[in-house]
Residue, then its C-alpha position, 0 to 999 in steps of 0.5 A: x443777894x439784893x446787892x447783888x442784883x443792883x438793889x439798895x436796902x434800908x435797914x432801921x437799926x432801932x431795935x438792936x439794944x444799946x453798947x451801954x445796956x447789959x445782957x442777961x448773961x452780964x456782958x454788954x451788947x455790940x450795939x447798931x455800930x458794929x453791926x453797921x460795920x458789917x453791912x457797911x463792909x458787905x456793900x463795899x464787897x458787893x458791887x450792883x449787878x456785878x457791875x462798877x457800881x457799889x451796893x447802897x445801903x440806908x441805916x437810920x437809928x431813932x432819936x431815942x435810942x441811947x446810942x444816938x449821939x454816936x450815930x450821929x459823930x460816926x462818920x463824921x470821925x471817919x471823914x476826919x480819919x480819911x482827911x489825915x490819910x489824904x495829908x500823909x499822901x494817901x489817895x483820896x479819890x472816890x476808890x482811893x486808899x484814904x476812903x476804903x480805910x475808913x467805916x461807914x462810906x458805904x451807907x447813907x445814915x439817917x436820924x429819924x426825928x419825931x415832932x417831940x425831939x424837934x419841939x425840945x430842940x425849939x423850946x431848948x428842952x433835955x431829951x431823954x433817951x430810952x433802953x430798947x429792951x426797957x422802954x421806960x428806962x432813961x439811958x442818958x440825958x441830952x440837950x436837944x438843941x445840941x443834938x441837932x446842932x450835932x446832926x447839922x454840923x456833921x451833914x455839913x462836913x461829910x454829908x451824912x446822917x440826913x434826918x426822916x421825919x417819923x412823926x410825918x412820915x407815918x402820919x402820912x402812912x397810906x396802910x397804918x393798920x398794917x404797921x408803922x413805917x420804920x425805914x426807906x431805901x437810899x433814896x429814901x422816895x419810897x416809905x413802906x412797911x418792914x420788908x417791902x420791896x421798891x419794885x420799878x417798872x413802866x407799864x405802857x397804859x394805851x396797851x389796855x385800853x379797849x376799841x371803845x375808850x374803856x379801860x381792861x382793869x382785869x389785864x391790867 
């Protein structure tokens, strides 16, 4: 419905455990991919207000979730997918064939990046990656310089995943005892807490001011 409307939503996909963890039942969760399917694949459905516009769509992952390094290559391998497409003659415009065969071309994807990751990436350190349902549990082991390397090498090829600052942005939380910030929307101007809403609106202030120069707060 918020697609519908002409809305963008940012979805932060941290909490969703990874395709290498194990259910309780013994089988394997999907993981945050193949969720990012689904939505990826509701927005290319849905268009703005009904109008040519498709619907945007902000997925971040944290850097410390085990499915990181994927996140990362995920539309990069897509991008790759569509460029083999456009070489056997398919259409590779914005609406063309090529790019509506391929996943993830509906969303803008964004690793959120703490102070820590960035220092073992200077300092040319291991980063640990941690279970969502076990916090304390290490899932794998990577160098942290090459997870960037990785995260710039796929912007430069297709454009995406961006970076979010986590560490910055929620230091500079203007609400903290409400919640931290986990994610944004697509234009990523607008930081809040989960289910928060960007509404834009113009309000024209000389309509409350009163004969004396005051301002009517109360109207307001």
């Amino acid at each position: 419905m918020l697609f519908k409307y002409g809305s963008g939503t940012g979805t932060d996909l941290s909490t969703l455990r990874s395709g290498k963890e194990k259910l309780s039942g013994g089988g394997k969760p999907s993981g945050p991919l193949s969720f990012m399917r689904i939505f990826d694949q509701i927005a290319a459905v849905v268009r703005s207000g009904g109008k040519t516009r498709r619907a945007a769509k902000m997925q971040s992952l944290k850097v410390t979730h085990p499915d990181i390094k994927e996140f990362i290559e995920c539309k990069m391998n897509e991008e790759k997918k569509a460029w083999a497409l456009i070489e056997q003659g398919y259409d590779g415009g914005l609406n063309g064939e090529a790019y509506a065969s391929v996943m993830y071309q509906n969303s803008n994807l964004s690793v959120r990046i703490t102070d820590e990751f960035l220092r073992a990436a200077q300092d040319k350190q291991d980063w640990c990656t941690h279970a969502v349902t076990e916090p304390e549990k290490v899932m794998g082991r990577h160098s942290a310089a090459e997870l960037f390397r990785k995260i710039a090498a796929s912007c430069h090829l297709c454009g995406d995943p961006g970076v979010q600052y986590d560490t910055t942005i929620n230091n500079w939380h203007t609400c903290p005892v409400s919640g931290r910030i986990n994610a944004s929307n697509p234009c990523s101007e607008y930081m809040f807490l989960d289910d928060s809403a960007c509404n834009l609106a113009s309000l024209n202030l000389i309509k409350f001011r009163r004969p004396d120069g005051s301002f009517d707060v109360k109207n307001f």
